[in-house]
C-alpha positions in Angstrom: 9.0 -66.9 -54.0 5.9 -68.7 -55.6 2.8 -67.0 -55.5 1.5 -69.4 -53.3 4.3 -68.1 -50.5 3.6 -65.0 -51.4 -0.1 -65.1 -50.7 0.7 -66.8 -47.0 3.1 -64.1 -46.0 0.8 -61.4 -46.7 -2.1 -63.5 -45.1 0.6 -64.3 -42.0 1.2 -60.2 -42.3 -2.1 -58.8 -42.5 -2.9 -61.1 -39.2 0.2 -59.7 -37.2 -1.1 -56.0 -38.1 -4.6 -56.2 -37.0 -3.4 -58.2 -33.8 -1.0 -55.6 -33.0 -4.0 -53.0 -33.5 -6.4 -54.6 -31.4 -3.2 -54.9 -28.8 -2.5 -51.2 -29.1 -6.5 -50.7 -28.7 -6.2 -52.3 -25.2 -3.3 -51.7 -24.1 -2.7 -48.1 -25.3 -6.0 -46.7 -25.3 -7.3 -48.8 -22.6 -10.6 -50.6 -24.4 -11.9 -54.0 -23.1 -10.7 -57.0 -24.7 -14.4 -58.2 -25.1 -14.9 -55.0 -26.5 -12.1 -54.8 -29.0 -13.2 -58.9 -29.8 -16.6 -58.0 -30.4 -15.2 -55.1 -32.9 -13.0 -57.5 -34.6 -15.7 -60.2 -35.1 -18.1 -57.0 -36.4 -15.4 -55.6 -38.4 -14.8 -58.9 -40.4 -18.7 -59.7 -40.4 -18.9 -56.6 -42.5 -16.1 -56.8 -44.9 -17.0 -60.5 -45.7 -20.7 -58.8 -46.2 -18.9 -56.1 -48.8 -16.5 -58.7 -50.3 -19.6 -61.1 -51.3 -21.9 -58.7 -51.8 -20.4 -55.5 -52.4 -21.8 -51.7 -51.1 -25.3 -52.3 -52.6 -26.3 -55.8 -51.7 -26.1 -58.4 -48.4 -26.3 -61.7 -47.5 -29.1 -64.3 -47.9 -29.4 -66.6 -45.1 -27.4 -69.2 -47.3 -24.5 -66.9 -47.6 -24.7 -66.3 -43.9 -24.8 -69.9 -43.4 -21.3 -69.8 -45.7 -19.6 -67.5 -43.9 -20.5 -69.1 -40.6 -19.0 -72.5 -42.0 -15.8 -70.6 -43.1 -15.4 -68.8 -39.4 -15.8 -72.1 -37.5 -13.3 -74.0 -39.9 -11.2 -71.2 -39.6 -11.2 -71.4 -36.0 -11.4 -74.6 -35.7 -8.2 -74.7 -37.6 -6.2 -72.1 -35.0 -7.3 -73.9 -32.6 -5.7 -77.3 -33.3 -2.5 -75.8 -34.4 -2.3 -73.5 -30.9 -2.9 -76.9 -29.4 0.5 -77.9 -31.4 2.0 -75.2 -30.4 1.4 -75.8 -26.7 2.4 -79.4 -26.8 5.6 -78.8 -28.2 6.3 -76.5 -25.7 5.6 -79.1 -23.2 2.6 -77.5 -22.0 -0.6 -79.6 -21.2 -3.4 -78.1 -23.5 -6.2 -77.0 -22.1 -9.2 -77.1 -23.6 -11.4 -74.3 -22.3 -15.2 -74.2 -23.5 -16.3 -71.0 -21.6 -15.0 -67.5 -22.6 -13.7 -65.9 -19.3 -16.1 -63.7 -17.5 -19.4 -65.2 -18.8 -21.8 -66.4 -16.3 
């Protein structure tokens, strides 16, 4: 296995732990989804934080500005290829611009 490979399954790994902990979060322990979201979001916010900047620094408004770039190409990415995934399931993709229960 390259390095490369490597790299993706622990990426593809890491992603299936923390989805199966936000899962037991909701369904085990009974938290709100928005809730356990909202966690996530905050939880990455502030290891990206300690990744760029370490314990004893933060972010300029610049490196805010990168990490918001990375998050919506990021997302943007998942998106498209759960719209894949959909299609070749034979499912018509819906593209939903409202997060459910907002007003």
């Amino acid at each position: 296995m390259s390095e490369q490979q490597k790299k993706i399954e622990d990426h593809n790994q890491s992603i299936e732990e923390f989805i199966a902990l936000a899962n037991e979060m909701t369904e085990k322990k009974g938290r709100d989804i928005k809730l356990v979201s909202a966690a996530l979001m905050a939880a990455s916010g502030i290891y990206a934080t300690f990744m760029a900047a370490g314990n004893n620094g933060y972010l300029a408004p610049g490196g805010v500005d990168k990490v918001v770039e990375l998050y919506q190409k990021n997302l943007t990415y998942i998106q498209e290829r759960k719209k894949q995934e959909l299609e070749a399931k034979g499912l018509q993709a819906k593209p939903i611009s409202k997060i459910a229960g907002d007003a």
